[in-house]
N, C-alpha and C positions, 0 to 999 in steps of 0.2 A: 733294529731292535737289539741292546744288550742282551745276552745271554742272562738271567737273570730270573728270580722269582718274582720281583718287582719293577719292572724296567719301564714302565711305559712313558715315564715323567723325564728321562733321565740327558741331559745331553752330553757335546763335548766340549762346551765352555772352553774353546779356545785351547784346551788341553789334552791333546793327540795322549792316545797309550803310548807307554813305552813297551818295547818287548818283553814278552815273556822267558821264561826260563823254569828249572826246577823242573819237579815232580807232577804230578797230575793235579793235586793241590794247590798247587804256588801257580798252575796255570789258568786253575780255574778263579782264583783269587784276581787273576790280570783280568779273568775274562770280564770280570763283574765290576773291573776297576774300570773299562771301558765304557763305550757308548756310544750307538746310531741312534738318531733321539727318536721316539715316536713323533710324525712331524703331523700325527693326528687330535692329540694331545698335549702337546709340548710343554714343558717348561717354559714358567713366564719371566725372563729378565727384567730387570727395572728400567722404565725411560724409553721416552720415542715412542716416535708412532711406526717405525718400523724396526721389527726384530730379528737380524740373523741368527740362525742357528747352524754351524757348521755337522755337514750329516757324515763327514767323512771319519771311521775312525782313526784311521790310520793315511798320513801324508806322506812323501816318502821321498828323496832326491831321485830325479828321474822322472818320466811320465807318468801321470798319476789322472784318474777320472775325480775332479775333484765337486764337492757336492754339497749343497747346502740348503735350506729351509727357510725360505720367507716369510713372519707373521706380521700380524696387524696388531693394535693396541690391546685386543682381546686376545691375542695368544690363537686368533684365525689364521690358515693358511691362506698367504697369496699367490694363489695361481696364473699361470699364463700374461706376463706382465713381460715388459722389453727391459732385460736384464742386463748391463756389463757389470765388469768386474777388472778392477784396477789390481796387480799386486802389487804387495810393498817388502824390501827388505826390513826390517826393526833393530837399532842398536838401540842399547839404554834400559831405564826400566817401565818395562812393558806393562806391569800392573797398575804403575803409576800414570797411563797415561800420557808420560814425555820421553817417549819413545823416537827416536831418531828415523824416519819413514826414509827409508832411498827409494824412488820410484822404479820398478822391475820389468814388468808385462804386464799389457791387459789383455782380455776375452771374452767374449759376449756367451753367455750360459743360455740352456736353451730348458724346457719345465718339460719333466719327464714324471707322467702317474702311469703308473701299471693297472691303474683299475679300471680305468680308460678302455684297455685293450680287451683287458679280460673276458667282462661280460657277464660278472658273478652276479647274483642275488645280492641284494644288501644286506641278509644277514642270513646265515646258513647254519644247520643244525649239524656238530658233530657226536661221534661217538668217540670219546677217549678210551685209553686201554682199558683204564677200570669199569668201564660200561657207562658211566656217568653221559648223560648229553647235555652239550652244552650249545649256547647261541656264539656263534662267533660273524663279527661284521668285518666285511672287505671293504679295502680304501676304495673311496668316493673317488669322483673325478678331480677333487680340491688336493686330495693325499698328494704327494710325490714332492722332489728338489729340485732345483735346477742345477745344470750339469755342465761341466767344462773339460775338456784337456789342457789341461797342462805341465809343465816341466820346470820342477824348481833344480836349482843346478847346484844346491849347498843346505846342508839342512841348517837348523836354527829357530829360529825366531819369524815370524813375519807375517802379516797383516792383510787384508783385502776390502777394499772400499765396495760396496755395492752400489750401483745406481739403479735406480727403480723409479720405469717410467708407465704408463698406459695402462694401471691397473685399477683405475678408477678411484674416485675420488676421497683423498685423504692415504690411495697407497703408491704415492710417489714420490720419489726424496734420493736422499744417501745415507749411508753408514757405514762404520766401520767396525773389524772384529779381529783380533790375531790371532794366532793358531800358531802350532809346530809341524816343521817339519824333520821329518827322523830321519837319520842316516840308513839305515835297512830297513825293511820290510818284517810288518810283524808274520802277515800270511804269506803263505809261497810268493815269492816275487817273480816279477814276470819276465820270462825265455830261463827261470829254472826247474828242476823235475818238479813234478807234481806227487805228492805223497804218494807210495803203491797202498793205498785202501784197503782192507778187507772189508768193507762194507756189510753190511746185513743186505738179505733177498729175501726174495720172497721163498726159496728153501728153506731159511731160517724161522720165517716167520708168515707160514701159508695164510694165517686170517687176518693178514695185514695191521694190526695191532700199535707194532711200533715202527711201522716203515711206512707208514701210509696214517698221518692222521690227518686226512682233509676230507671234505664232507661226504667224496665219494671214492673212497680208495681201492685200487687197480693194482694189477702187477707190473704196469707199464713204468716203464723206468728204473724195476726194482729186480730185473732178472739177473744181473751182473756186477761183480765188484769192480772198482775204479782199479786195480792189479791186473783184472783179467780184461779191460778195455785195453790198457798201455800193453799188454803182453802180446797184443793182437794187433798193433802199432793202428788202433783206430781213433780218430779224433773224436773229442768228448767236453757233450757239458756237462758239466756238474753242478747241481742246483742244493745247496744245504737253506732248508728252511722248516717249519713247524707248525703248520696252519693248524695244528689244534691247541695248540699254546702261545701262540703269535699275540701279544699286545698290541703291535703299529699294525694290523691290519693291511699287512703288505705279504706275509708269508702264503696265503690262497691266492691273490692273484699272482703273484711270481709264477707257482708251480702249473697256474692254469694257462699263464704264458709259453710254458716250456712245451702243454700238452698240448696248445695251437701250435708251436714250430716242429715238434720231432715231424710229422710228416712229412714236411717238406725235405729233412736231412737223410730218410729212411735209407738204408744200407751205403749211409756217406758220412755220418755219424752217430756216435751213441750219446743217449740220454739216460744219467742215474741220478734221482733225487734220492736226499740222505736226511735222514732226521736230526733233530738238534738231541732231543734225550733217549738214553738207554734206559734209565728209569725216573720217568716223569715225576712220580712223587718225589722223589727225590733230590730231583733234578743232577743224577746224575749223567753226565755228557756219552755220547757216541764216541767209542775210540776213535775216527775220521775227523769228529770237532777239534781233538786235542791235538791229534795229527797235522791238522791245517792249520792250527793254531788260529780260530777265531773267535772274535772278542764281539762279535754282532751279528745278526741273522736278520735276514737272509742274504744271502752270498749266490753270487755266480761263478763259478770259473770255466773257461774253455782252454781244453789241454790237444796240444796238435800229436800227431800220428809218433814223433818220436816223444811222448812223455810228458815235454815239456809244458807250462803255465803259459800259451799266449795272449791268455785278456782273460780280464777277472770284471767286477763287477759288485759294489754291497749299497744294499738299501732297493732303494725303488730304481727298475729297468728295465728298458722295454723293448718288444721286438724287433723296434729298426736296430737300435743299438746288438741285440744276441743273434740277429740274423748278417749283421755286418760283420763281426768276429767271426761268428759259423764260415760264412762267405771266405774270409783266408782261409782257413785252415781245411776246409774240406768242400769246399768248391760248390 
């Protein structure tokens, strides 16, 4: 989901962020320039019967979890379908269409929904800071992308063919979509530090207010800053998401993911979830947003025992994938 007052439409049309820079301003300006598309609602492209939407905002030279949204001529999500995925380098002009394709790597993507896992209600009642209650609904079993690793070795320009098979009838075919890839990392890039946080706690904020806006808010997660986790050399996830202002309907079942695995990591890792606003009317950002410098919510990241960023995670993600990172880094 873009960081956003309006984001739910919004995608990356093939147009990765560039980095931010500047003041708190000029970053929140980058944030809103981005986009993880809502792949519950999405933006309708023109043509085809099948629509990719690129869910990643940011691409990057190096390993990257790269991620994208399949619809149908109604702007439906296709899930659970037999996915590859061709890359392509691109010279030439790419808007035009006669783009020079040099064939790269390919990789078969696999459909990752977090609601899946969860187990939320279809639609749940919050309370926001200002008392107001609102209805907010968790992604369906259809929500989520499909997911690949891969490694572009030069940024630039460049392309990806989907092949889409076994999704039943009228959702099988090819297509294609270009994207960029950046020379550096807009969020921490990975094996370097990870921001030292001051985060909010629940000392700051005993009625849970603005640390907890999900339908049932807890101190769990929220007794420690991401400073005082790295200062104690313990490995950590870090979940920034907003279930009570979430658009893509991904921000509740993420944190309800986090609250099915901490047990498992209990005194072998820490868990802190972080909100996206300090003042929601506003929408003014958590100093930790600006710090991480992201342009989309929800995020994961897992930071090992010295500090470092070793696997990050944005948009829809789910336990096997946050218990197989957990798994290096804290055993």
């Amino acid at each position: 989901m873009l960081i956003s007052a309006a984001c739910g439409s919004a995608t990356n049309s093939g147009k990765n962020a560039q980095p931010g820079g500047g003041g708190a301003s000029t970053r929140a300006a980058a944030t809103q320039a981005a986009a993880t598309p809502d792949l519950s609602e999405a933006a309708c492209p023109p043509g085809g019967t099948l629509r990719p939407v690129i869910a990643s905002s940011e691409l990057v030279t190096g390993p990257n979890r790269f991620t994208m949204g399949i619809l149908d001529q109604h702007c439906s999500p296709i899930p659970d379908a037999k996915v590859h995925l061709k890359f392509f380098e691109l010279a030439g002009p790419v808007q035009g269409n006669q783009a020079q394709a040099t064939p790269r790597f390919e990789a078969d993507a696999t459909f990752r929904s977090p609601g899946r896992e969860a187990g939320l209600p279809a639609v749940e009642t919050v309370i926001r800071p200002d008392g107001t209650r609102i209805s907010v609904a968790s992604g369906g079993d259809d929500v989520g992308v499909y997911e690949a690793q891969v490694t572009f070795d030069k940024a630039g320009d460049w392309g990806v063919e989907v092949d889409v098979t076994g999704a039943g009838a009228g959702h099988s075919g090819a297509v294609r979509t270009p994207f960029k890839v950046l020379a550096q990392s807009t969020t921490p890039a990975l094996g370097a530090p990870a921001p030292r946080s001051q985060n909010m706690t629940v000392k700051d904020d005993p009625q849970f207010k603005l640390i907890d806006t999900s339908a049932h808010p807890s101190a769990d997660m929220h007794t420690e800053t991401v400073a005082e986790a790295i200062a104690q050399h313990h490995p950590t996830l870090v979940l920034f998401a907003t279930p009570g202002y979430c658009t893509s309907r991904l921000c509740g079942p993420e944190l309800e993911l986090a609250r099915k695995l901490e047990p498992k990591y209990q005194g072998k890792a820490d868990f802190i979830h972080i909100e996206i606003y300090k003042n929601p009317a506003t929408k003014e950002l958590m100093p930790a947003v600006e710090e991480w410098r992201l342009q989309s919510e929800p995020w994961f990241f897992i930071v090992d025992k010295d500090g470092n960023v070793a696997a990050k995670f944005e948009g829809p993600t789910t336990l096997e994938e946050l218990d197989a990172a957990l798994q290096k880094v804290a055993g």
